[in-house]
N, C-alpha and C positions, 0 to 999 in steps of 0.2 A: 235403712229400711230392710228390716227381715223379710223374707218372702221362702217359697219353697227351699228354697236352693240359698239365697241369698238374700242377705242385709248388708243393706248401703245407704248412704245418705244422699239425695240429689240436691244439683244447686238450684238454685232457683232462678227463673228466668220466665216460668212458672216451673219454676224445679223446687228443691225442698234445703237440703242444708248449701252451707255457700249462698244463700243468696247475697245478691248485692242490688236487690228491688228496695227501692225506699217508697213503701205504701204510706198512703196518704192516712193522715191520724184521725179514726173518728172519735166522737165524743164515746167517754167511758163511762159505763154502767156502775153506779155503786150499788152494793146491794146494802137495802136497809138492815140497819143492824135490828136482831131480833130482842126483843124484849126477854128479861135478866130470868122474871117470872114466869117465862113460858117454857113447857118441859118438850124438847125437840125429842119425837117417835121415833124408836130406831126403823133406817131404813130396811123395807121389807123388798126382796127383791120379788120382780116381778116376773107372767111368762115371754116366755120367747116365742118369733117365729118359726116357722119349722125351719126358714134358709139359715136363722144363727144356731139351731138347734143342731143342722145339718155339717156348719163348719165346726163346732163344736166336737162335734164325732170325728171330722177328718184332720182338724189339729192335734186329737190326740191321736189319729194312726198314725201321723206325721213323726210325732215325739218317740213313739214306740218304734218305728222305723229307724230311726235317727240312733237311739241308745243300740240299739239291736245291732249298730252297723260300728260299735264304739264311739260316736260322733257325741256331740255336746260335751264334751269335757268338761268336769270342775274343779279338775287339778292343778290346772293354772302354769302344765308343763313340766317338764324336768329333762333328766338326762336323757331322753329322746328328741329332744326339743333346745339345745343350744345355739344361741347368736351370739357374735359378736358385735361391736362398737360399729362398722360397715356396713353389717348389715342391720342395726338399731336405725344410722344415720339414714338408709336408704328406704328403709320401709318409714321412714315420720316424712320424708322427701314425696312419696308416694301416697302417704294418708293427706298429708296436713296440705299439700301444693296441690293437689290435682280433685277433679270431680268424680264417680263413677258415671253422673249422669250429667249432663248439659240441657242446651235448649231440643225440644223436642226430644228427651230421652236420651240422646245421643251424645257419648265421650268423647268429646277433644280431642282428646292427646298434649292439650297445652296446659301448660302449666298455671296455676292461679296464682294470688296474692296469700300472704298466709291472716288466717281470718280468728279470730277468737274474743270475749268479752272481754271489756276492758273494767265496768261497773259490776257490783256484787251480783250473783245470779240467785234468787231467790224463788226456790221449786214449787209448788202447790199440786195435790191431786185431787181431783175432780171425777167422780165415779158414775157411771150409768147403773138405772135403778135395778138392770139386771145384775148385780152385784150383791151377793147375801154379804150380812155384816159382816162376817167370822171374812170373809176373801177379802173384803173393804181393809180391815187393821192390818192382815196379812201384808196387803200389797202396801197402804200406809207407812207400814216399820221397815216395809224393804226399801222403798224411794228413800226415807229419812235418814239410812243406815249408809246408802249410799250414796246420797250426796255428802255425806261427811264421809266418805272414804275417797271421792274424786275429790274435794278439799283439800284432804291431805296431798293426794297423789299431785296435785296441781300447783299447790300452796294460794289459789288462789280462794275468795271467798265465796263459796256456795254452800246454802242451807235452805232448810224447810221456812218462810216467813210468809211474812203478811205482804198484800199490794206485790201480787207473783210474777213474773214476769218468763217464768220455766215452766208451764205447764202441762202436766202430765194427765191423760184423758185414762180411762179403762171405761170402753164402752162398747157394747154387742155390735152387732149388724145395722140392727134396728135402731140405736140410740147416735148413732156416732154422726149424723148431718145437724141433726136439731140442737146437739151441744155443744157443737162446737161453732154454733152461727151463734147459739146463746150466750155461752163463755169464754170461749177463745179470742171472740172480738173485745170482749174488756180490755185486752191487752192495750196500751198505746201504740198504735201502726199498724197493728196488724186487723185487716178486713176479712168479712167473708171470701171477697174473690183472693187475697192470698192464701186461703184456707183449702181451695179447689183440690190442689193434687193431696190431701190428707182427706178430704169428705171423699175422692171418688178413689179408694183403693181397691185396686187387684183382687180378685178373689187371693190369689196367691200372695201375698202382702201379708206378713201376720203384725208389724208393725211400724210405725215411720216417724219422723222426728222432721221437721221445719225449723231451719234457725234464721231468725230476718236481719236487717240492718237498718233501721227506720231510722238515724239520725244524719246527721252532715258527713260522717265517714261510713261509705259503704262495706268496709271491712272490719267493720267494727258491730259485735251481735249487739242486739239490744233487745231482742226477746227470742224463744224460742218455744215449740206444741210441740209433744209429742202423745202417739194415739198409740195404744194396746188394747187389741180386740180382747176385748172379757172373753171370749171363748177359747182363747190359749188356755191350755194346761199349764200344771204348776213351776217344771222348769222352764219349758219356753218366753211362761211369762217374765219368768226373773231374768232370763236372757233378754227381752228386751229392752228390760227397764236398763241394764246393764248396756247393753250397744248404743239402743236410743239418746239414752243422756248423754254419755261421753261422746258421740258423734254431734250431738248440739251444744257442744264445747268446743266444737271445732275441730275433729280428728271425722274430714267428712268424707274419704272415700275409703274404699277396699282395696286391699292387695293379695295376689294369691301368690306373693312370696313372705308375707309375714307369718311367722312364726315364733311361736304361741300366741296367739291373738284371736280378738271376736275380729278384728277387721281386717275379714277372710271368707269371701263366699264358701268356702266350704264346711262350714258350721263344725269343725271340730271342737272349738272350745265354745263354751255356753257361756259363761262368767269372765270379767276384765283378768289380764294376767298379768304376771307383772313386769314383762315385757311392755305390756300397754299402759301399765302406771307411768313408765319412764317415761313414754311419748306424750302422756299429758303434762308430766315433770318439764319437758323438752319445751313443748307449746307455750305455756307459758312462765316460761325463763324468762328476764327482766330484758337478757342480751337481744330475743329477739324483740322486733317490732311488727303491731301490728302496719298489715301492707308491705310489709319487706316481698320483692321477689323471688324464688328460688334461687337464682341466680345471688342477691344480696347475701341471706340467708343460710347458704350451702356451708359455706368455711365456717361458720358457726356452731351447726348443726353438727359437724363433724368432734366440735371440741365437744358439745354437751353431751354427744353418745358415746363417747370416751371417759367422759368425768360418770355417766351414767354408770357404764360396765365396768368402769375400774381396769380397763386394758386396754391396747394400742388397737388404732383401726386396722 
């Protein structure tokens, strides 16, 4: 979850990534297929309230703040920015095992199970009518672009398809409770009331990601939401398309010793790098298993940050 400061993902408990809630499945909406001969209007967008009008101005002081301070990064690191195999292995130990958030907001300090999809993830996006078309294709070609780039980094299979189960929202102030009690629930397991901490976000929130586990293994995703306020500016927004997926992949807390990395409150980098490629390379490696403990896991984790960097730890 991006927020002023920080993007994180929370577990759920009524938390948001890492759940291990198994919501009860309601019936799914099909939507009637439209007839072959009817010419679909492009969408027009519409006006805003003055309060999305409002965050709209102060997301972009944010972004202009942010560049201004060298923050967001799109370089993806370099010789300022070296890790080794150590520290690969300790920062995927610190993403992939641990929460930033728990029940009531609040971090543990315990370690979890290691969580990630097992079945193909299939992304869809879903636009609020405050949306002009030209920003609709935009953000369109960025999701599609990038879920075939976590594919690679992953080896596992995610893509743009039909019957989605990844959904990505871009939707105002104004639109974001009534589209996601409309569309979000099509998913299988996922309810309005798991929907709560995504409908009621923080002013300070620019965007968040929900990963469920609604089948027999609760470490095992089987669907995932994530929401970007349409009033993000043009980088931020690609930043979150960029956090938010790959943390509903399962790389679901923050570290403020990773480096190059989004998954780092301190918004230096905007864009995955490729340091974070590895960690999803890492995630889903065959060796590990979903539900392995940290503890299981570690001596593992050490060999694939090694085979990763091509050096000793």
């Amino acid at each position: 979850m991006r927020g002023a400061r920080w993007l994180g993902a929370m577990a759920l408990g009524l938390a948001l990534v890492g759940c291990d809630l198994v919501a009860p499945v309601e019936p799914v909406l099909t939507p009637r297929a439209r007839p072959v001969s009817v010419a679909v209007p492009a969408p027009v967008a519409l006006p805003t309230s003055e309060e999305s009008a409002a965050k709209r101005s102060y997301l972009a002081q944010v972004q202009s703040a942010q560049l201004s301070q060298g923050l967001m990064r799109q370089d993806g690191g370099g010789p300022d920015t070296p890790f080794s195999a150590d520290m690969l292995a300790r920062n995927f130990n610190q993403i992939v095992f641990y929460n930033e958030y728990g029940a009531g907001n609040v971090a543990s300090g315990i370690p979890d199970r290691l969580r990630r999809w097992d079945g193909p993830v299939r992304m869809a996006v879903s636009f609020g009518q405050s949306v002009p078309a030209s920003q609709r294709r935009q953000d369109r070609s960025d999701v599609a672009s990038y879920a075939a780039r976590l594919a690679r980094a992953s080896g596992h299979p995610i893509a743009m398809g039909n019957a989605p189960n990844f959904m990505v929202f871009f939707v105002s102030e104004d639109e974001r409770v009534q589209m996601l009690t409309e569309e979000a629930t099509r998913i299988p397991g996922i309810t309005a009331a798991s929907l709560a901490p995504l409908m009621n976000l923080g002013d300070d929130i620019y965007c968040a990601v929900a990963a469920y586990a609604t089948g027999p293994d609760k470490y095992t995703y089987t669907a995932a939401v994530a929401v970007i306020r349409s009033e993000n500016p043009d980088l931020m927004r690609l930043s979150c398309i960029h956090e938010e997926l790959a943390q509903g992949l399962g790389l679901a807390n923050d570290s403020p010793r990773a480096r190059p990395s989004i998954f780092n409150d301190d918004d230096e980098f905007a864009l995955l790098t490729d340091h974070d490629e590895m960690l999803l390379g890492m995630l889903y490696d065959d060796r590990l298993d979903i539900g392995m403990s940290l503890a299981e896991a570690e001596p593992l984790v050490r060999i694939l940050a090694r085979e990763k960097t091509d050096g000793p730890l």
